[in-house]
C-alpha positions as CSV (number, residue, x, y, z in Angstrom):
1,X,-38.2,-0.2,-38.0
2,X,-34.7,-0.8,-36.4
3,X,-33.7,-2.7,-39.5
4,X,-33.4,0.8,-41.2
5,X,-33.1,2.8,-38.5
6,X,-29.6,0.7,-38.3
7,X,-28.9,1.0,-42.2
8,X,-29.8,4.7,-41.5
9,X,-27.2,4.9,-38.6
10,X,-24.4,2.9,-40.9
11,X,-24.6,5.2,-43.5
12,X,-24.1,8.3,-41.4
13,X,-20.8,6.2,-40.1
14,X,-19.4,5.8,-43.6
15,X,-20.1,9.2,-44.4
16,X,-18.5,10.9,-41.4
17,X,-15.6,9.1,-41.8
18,X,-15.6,9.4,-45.6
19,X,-14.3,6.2,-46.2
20,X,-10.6,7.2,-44.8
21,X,-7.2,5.1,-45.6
22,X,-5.6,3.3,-42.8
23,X,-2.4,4.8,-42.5
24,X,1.2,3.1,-40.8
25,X,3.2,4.9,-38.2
26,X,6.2,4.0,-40.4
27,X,4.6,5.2,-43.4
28,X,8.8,5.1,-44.6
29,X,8.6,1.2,-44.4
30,X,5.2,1.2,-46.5
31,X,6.1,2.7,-49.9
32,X,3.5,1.6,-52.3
33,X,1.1,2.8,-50.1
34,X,2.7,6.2,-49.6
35,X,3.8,6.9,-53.6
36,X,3.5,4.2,-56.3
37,X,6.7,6.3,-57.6
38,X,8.6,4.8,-55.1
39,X,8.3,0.9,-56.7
40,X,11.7,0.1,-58.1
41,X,13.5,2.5,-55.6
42,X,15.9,0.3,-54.1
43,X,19.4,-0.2,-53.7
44,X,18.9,-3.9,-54.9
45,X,17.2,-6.2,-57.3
46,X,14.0,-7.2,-55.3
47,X,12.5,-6.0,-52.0
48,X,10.3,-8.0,-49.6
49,X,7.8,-6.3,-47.0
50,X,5.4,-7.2,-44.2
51,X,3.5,-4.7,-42.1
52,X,1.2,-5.4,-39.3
53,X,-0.6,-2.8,-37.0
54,X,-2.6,-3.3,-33.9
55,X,-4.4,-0.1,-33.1
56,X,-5.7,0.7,-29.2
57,X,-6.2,-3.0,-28.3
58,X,-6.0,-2.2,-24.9
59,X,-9.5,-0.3,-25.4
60,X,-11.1,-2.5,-28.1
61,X,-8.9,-5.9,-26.9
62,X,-10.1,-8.7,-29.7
63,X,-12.2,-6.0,-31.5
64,X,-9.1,-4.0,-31.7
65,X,-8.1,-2.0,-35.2
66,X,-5.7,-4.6,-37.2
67,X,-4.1,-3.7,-40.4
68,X,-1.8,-5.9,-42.7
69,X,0.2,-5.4,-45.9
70,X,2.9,-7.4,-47.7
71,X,4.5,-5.3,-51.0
72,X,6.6,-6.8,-53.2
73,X,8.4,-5.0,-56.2
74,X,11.3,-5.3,-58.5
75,X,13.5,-3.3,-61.1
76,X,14.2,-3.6,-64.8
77,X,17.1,-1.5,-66.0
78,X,17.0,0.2,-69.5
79,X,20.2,2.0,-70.1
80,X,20.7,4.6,-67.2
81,X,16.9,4.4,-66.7
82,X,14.8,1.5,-64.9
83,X,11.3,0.4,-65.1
84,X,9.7,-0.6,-62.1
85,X,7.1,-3.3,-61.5
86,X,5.4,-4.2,-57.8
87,X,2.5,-5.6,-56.2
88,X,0.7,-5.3,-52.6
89,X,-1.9,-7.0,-51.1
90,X,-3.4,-5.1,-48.2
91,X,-6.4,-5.6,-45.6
92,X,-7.7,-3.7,-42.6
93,X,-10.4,-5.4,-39.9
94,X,-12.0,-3.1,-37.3
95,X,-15.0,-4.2,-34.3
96,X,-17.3,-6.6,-33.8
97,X,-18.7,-7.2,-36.8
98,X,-15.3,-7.5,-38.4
99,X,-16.0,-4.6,-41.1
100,X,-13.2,-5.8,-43.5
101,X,-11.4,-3.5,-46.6
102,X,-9.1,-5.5,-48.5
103,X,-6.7,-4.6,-51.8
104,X,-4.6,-5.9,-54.2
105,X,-2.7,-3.6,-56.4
106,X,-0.4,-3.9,-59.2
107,X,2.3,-0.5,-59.5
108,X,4.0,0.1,-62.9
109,X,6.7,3.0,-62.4
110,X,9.3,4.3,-64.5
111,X,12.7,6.3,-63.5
112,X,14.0,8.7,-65.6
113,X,17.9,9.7,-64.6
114,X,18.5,13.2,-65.5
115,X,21.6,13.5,-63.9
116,X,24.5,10.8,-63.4
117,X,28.5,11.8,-62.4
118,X,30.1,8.7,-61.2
119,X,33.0,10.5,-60.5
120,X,31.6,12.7,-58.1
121,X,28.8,9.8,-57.2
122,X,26.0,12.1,-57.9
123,X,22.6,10.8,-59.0
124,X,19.2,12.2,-59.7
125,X,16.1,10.4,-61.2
126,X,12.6,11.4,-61.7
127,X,10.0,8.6,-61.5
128,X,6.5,8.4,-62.3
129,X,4.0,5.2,-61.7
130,X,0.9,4.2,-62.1
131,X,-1.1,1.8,-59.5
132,X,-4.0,-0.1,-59.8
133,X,-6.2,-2.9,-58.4
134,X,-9.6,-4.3,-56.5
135,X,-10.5,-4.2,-53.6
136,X,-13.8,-5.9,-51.2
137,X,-15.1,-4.4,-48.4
138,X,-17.3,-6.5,-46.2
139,X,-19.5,-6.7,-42.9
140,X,-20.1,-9.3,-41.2
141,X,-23.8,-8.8,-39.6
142,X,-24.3,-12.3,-38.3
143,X,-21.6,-11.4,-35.4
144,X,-24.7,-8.6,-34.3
145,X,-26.4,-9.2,-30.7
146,X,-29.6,-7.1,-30.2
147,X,-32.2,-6.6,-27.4
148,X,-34.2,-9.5,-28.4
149,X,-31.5,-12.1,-27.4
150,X,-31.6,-10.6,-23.9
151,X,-32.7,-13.8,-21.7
152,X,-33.6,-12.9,-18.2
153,X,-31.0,-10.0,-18.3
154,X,-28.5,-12.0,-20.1
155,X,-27.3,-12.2,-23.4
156,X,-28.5,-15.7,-25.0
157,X,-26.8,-16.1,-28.5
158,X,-28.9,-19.2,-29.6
159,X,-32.0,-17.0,-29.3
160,X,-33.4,-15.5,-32.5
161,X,-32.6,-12.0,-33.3
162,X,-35.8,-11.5,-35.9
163,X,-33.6,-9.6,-37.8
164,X,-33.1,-12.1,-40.8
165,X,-34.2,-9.7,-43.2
166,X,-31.5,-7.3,-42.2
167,X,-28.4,-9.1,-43.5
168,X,-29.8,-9.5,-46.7
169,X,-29.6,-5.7,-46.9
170,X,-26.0,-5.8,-47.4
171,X,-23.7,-7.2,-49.6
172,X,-19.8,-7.3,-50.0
173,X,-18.7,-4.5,-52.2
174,X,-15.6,-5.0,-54.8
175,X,-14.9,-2.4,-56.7
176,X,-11.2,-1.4,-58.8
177,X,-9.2,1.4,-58.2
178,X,-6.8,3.2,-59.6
179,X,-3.6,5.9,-58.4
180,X,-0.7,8.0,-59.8
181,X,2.8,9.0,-58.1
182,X,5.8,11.3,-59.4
183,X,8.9,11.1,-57.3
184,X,12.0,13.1,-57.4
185,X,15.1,11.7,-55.8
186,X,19.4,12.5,-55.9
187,X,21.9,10.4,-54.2
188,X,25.3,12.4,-53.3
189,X,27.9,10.8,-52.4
190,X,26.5,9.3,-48.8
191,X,23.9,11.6,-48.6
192,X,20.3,11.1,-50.2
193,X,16.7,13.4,-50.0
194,X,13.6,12.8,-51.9
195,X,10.4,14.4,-52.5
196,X,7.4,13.2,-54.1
197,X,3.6,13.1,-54.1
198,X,0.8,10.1,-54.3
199,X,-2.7,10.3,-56.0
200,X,-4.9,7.8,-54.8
201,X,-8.1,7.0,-55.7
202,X,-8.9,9.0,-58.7
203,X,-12.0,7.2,-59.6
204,X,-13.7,7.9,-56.4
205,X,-14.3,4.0,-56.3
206,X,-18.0,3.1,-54.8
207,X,-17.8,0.9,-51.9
208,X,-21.3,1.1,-50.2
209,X,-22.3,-1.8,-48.4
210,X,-26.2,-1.1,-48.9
211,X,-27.9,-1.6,-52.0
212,X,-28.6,2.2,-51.6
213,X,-25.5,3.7,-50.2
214,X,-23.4,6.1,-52.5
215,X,-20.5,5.8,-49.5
216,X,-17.3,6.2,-52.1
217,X,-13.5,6.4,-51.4
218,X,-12.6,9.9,-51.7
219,X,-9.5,11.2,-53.5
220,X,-6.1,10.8,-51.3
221,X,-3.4,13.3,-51.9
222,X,0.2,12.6,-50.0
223,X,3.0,14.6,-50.3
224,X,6.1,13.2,-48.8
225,X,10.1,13.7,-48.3
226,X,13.1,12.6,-46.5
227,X,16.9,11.7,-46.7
228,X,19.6,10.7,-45.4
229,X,21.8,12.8,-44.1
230,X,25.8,11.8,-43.0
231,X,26.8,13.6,-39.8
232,X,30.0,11.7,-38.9
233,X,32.0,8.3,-39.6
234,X,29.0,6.1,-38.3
235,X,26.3,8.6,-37.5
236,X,23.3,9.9,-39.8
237,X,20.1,11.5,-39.5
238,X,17.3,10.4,-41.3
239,X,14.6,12.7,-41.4
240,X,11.0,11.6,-42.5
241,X,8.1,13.8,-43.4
242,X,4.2,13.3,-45.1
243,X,1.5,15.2,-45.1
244,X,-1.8,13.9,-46.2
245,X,-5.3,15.2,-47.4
246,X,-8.2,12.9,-48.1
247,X,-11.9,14.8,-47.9
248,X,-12.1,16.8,-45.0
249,X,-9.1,14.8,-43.0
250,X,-5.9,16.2,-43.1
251,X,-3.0,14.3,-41.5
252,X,1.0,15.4,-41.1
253,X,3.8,13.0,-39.8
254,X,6.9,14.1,-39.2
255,X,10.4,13.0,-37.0
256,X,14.1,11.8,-37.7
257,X,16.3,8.9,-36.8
258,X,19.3,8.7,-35.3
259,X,21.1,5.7,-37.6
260,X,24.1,4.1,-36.5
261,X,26.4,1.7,-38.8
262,X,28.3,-0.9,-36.6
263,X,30.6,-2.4,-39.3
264,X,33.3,-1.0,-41.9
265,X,31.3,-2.6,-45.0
266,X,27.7,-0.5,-43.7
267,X,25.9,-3.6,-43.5
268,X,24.9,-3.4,-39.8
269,X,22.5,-0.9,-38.6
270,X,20.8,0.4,-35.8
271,X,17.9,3.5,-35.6
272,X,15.9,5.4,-33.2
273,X,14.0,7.7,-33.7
274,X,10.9,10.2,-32.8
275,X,8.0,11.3,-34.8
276,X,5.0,13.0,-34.7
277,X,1.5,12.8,-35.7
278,X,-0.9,15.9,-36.2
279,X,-4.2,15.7,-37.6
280,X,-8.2,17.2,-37.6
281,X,-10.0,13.6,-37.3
282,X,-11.3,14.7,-33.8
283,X,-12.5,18.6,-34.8
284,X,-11.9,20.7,-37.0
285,X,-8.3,22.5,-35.8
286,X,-5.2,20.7,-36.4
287,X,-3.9,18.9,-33.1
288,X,-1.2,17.0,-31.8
289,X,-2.1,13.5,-31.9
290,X,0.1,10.9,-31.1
291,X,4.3,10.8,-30.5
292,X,5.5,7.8,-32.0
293,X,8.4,6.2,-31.4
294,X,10.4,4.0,-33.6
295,X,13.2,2.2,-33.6
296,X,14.8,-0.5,-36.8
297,X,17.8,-3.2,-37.0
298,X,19.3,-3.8,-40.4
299,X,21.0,-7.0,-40.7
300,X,22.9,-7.5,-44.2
301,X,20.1,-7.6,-46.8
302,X,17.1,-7.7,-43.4
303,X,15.5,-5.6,-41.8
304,X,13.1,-5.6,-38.4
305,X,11.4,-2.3,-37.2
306,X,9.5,-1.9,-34.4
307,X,6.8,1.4,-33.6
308,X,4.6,2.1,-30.7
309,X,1.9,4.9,-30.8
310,X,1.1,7.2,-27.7
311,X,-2.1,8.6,-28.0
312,X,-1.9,12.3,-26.6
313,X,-4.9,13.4,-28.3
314,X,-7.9,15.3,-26.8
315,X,-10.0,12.0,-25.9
316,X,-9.2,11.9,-22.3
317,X,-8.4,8.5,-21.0
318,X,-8.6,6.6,-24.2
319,X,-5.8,8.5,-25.2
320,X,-3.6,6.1,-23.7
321,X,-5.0,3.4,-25.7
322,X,-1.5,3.3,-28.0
323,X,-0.9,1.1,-31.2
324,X,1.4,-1.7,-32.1
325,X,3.2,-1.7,-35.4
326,X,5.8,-4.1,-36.7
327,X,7.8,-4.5,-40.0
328,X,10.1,-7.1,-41.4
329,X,11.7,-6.5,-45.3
330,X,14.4,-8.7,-47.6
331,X,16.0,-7.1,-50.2
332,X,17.4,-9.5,-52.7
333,X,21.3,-7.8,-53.3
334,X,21.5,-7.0,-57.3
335,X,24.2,-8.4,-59.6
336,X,27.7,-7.1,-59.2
337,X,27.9,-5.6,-62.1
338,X,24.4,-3.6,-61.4
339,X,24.7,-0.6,-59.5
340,X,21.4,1.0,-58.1
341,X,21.4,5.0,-57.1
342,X,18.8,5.1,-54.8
343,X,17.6,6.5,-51.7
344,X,17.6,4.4,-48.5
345,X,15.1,4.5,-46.1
């Protein structure tokens, strides 16, 4: 009876949450993930990314949310135009029982320049992209302690559970996915803005961990924009925006750095910023969430950013239970005799 009456209780959880994304502060720093249009925007020949995020650990502590992502992606030039090619490997690990979702994804974009004045060093490109991969998500039910392990009051792990049948219930899921992106973007002069919109999901991919779940991933829809904008010799703002839809969670993040160049060549930088995170996950009204600040170093051709969450939800004193997110990315400098016209971010 509690075999199903748990299977019961685990479907209910996968179809409250409806098989959500994890989602970065610094969504900026996580392209693929935000619009596969944006593989093969760079200012460069290839880019290098990590992510990590550590989510209320000082709730959850070792069972703590943990996300990780490394993207990689290139650029092919064909006249004016480029084709772009990239590839991300992603996984996200959440309680006890390590419930695991992990990707990899192939992106294929290509950006069409309809507008090019070197003179005046004005740029704009429209890119489209197509992303897809497999992905595994898995539970790991032999990390379960029940009732029947209790020993005098205490928990005794080498005691049996009698719940062998139980695990045999589940399995690990793979399944392939599949996503679109269209990105507009012009480059003037110093300045830069952007606007675009990711797809994801479009065959609703099944990713039940019972033989007899229907759990799927529903459809993701993110609309996102941003710039650069030059507001003296060394100064710029560069403000961030994306708002995101996936079943009945909606999500919208938005803020701005302060960017600061410390050398005459623009290959030092420093940036602070604010953003802010709104969202429905708790009811059904849109609140404020979290306030996130951010702050990045770029180095020549590296770059380190560094974000910490404050929880100022409605969930009393969890919300100070914050999250942890770090970033490092290499872009490989392009030939000399290559110039790129993209936006930086």
């Amino acid at each position: 009876m509690k075999k199903w009456i748990l299977i019961s209780l685990l479907q209910i959880i996968a179809m409250a949450v409806q098989s959500q994304d994890a989602s970065f502060s610094q969504f900026y720093l996580n392209p693929m993930s935000v619009n596969p249009a944006l593989t093969g925007a760079i200012n460069g020949a290839q880019r290098f990314g990590i992510s990590y995020r550590n989510q209320w650990s000082q709730l959850l502590r070792e069972n703590a949310f943990s996300t990780y992502r490394f993207d990689y992606d290139t650029r092919f030039h064909v006249n004016d135009d480029f084709i772009g090619v990239g590839a991300s490997v992603f996984t996200d690990k959440s309680g006890s029982l390590n419930l695991r979702q992990s990707e990899v994804q192939t992106t294929l974009s290509y950006g069409r320049q309809i507008m090019g004045n070197p003179r005046s060093k004005q740029y704009q490109y429209i890119v489209a992209a197509f992303q897809g991969g497999i992905g595994q998500r898995q539970l790991n039910l032999n990390a379960s302690t029940w009732g029947s392990q209790s020993n005098n009051g205490s928990y005794d792990p080498n005691m049996t559970t009698h719940e062998n049948l139980f695990v045999n219930d589940f399995n690990n899921k793979i399944y392939a996915d599949a996503s679109l992106g269209l990105l507009w973007y012009g480059v003037f002069n110093k300045n830069n803005v952007y606007v675009g919109t990711g797809y994801f999901h479009l065959n609703q991919p099944r990713q039940s961990l019972t033989n007899s779940g229907n759990s799927v991933i529903a459809r993701r829809l993110a609309i996102h924009g941003g710039g650069t904008i030059q507001i003296g010799s060394v100064l710029s703002l560069v403000p961030q925006i994306i708002v995101q839809s996936q079943a009945k969670a909606f999500e919208m993040n938005l803020g701005t750095g302060l960017r600061m160049a410390f050398d005459k060549n623009n290959t030092i930088f420093a940036q602070i910023g604010l953003w802010n995170r709104f969202g429905n996950s708790i009811n059904s009204s849109l609140n404020w969430q979290s306030l996130i600040i951010a702050a990045k170093i770029d180095m020549n051709d590296w770059a380190f950013a560094v974000a910490y969450d404050m929880n100022v939800s409605i969930i009393g004193n969890i919300s100070r239970a914050g999250g942890l997110e770090l970033n490092i990315s290499y872009l490989l400098p392009a030939a000399k005799r290559i110039r790129n016209h993209c936006p930086t971010f």
